[in-house]
C-alpha positions as a Markdown table, in Angstrom:
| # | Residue | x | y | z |
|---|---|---|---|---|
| 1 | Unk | -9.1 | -1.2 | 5.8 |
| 2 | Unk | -6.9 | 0.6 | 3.1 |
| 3 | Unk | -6.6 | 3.9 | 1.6 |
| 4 | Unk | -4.3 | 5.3 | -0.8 |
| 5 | Unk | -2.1 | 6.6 | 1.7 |
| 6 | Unk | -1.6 | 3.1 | 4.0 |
| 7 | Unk | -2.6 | 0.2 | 4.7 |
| 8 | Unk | -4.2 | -1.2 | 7.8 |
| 9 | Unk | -5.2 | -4.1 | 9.9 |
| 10 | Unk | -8.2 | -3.8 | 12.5 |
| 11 | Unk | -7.2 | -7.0 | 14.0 |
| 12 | Unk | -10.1 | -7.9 | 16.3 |
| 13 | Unk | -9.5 | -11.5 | 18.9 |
| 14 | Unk | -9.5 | -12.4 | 22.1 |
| 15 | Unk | -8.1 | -10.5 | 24.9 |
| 16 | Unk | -5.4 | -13.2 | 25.7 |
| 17 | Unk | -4.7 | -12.6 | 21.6 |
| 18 | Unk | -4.3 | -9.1 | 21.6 |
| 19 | Unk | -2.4 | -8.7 | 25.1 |
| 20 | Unk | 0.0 | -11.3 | 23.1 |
| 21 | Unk | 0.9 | -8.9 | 19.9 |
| 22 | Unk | 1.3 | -6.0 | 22.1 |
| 23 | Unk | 3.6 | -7.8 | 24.8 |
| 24 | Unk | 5.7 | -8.8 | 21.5 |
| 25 | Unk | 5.7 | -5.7 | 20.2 |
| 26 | Unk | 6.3 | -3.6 | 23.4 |
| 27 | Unk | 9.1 | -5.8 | 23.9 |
| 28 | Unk | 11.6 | -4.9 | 21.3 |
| 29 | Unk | 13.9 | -1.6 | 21.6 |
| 30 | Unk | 12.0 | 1.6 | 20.7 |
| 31 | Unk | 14.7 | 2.4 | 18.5 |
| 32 | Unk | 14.6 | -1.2 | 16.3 |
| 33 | Unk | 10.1 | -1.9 | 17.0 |
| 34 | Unk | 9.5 | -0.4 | 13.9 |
| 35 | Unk | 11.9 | -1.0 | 11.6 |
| 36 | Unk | 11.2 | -4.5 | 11.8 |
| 37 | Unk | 7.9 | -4.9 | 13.4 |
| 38 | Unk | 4.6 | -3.2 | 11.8 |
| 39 | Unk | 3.6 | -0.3 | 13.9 |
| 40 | Unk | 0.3 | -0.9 | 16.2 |
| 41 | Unk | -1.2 | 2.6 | 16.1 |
| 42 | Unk | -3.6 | 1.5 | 19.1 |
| 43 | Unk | -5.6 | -1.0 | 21.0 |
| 44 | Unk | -8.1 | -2.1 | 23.1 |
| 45 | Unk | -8.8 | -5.1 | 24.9 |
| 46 | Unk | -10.3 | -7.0 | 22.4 |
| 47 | Unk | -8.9 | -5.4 | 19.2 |
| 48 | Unk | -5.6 | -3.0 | 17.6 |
| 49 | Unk | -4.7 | -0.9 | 14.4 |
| 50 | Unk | -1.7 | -1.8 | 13.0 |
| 51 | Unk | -0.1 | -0.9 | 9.5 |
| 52 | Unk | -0.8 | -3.9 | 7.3 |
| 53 | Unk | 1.0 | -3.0 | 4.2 |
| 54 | Unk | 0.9 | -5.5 | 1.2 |
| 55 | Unk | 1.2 | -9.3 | 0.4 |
| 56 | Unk | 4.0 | -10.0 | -1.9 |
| 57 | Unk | 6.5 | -12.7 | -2.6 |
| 58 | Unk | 9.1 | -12.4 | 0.4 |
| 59 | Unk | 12.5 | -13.5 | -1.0 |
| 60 | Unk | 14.4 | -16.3 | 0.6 |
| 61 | Unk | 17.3 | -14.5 | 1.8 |
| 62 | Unk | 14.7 | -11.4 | 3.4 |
| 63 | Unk | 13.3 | -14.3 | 5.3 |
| 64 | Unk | 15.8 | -15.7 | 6.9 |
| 65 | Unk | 17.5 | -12.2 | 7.3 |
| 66 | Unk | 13.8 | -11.3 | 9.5 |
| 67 | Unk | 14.0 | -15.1 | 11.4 |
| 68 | Unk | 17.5 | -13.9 | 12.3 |
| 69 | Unk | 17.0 | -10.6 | 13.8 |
| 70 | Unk | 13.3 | -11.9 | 15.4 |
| 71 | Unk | 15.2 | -14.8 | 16.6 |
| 72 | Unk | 17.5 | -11.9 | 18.1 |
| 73 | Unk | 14.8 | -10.7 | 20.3 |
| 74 | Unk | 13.0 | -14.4 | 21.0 |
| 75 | Unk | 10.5 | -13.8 | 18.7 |
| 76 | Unk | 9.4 | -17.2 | 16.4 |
| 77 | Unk | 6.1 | -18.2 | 14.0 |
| 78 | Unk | 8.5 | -15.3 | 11.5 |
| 79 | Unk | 7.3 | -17.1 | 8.2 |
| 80 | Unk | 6.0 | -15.8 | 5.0 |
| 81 | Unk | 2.3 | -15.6 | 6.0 |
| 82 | Unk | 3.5 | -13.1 | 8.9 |
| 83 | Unk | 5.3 | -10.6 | 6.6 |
| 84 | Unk | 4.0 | -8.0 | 4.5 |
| 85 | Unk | 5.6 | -4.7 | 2.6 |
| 86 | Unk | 5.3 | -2.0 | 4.5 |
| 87 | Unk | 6.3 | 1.6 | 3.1 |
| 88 | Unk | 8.4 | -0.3 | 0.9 |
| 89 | Unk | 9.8 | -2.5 | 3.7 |
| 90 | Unk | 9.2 | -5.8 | 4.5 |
| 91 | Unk | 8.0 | -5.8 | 8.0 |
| 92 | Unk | 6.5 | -8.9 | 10.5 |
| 93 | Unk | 3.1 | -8.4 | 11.2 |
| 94 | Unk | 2.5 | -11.5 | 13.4 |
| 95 | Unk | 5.4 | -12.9 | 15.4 |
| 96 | Unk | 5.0 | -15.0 | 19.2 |
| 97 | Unk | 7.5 | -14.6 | 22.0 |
| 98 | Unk | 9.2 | -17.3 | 23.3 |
């Protein structure tokens, strides 16, 4: 889904899949979730909304900066694929708890 204003994801899975990203992303610090984690607008029990933004080349040093502070919160699977630019920030889309 897109529009000029944002980008988002109607990410659509299993029930075990879904309660995964929001555990994840209920899990970090309300102050920190969405400054480095894409923001999940809503969800059901088999699907969410979350901002999407764009796939671009994610330099080297952004990477390991995102593994680091994911690593942080025991968050891993932060790789390139599960990134995106978001308002102009690189953001994980995708991340699992250890």
């Amino acid at each position: 889904m897109s529009s000029l204003a944002r980008d988002l994801a109607l990410k659509i899975g299993g029930e075990e899949n879904i309660t995964k990203d929001i555990e994840v992303y209920d899990s970090l610090p309300s102050n920190i979730r969405n400054r480095y984690f894409a923001k999940i607008y809503w969800h059901t029990r088999y699907c969410l909304l979350q901002k999407y933004g764009k796939a671009v080349k994610i330099p080297p040093k952004t990477l390991e900066a995102l593994r680091g502070k994911a690593a942080s919160y025991r968050l891993t699977d932060v790789r390139a694929a599960n990134i995106r630019k978001v308002d102009g920030r690189f953001k994980i889309v995708d991340a699992i708890a250890k």
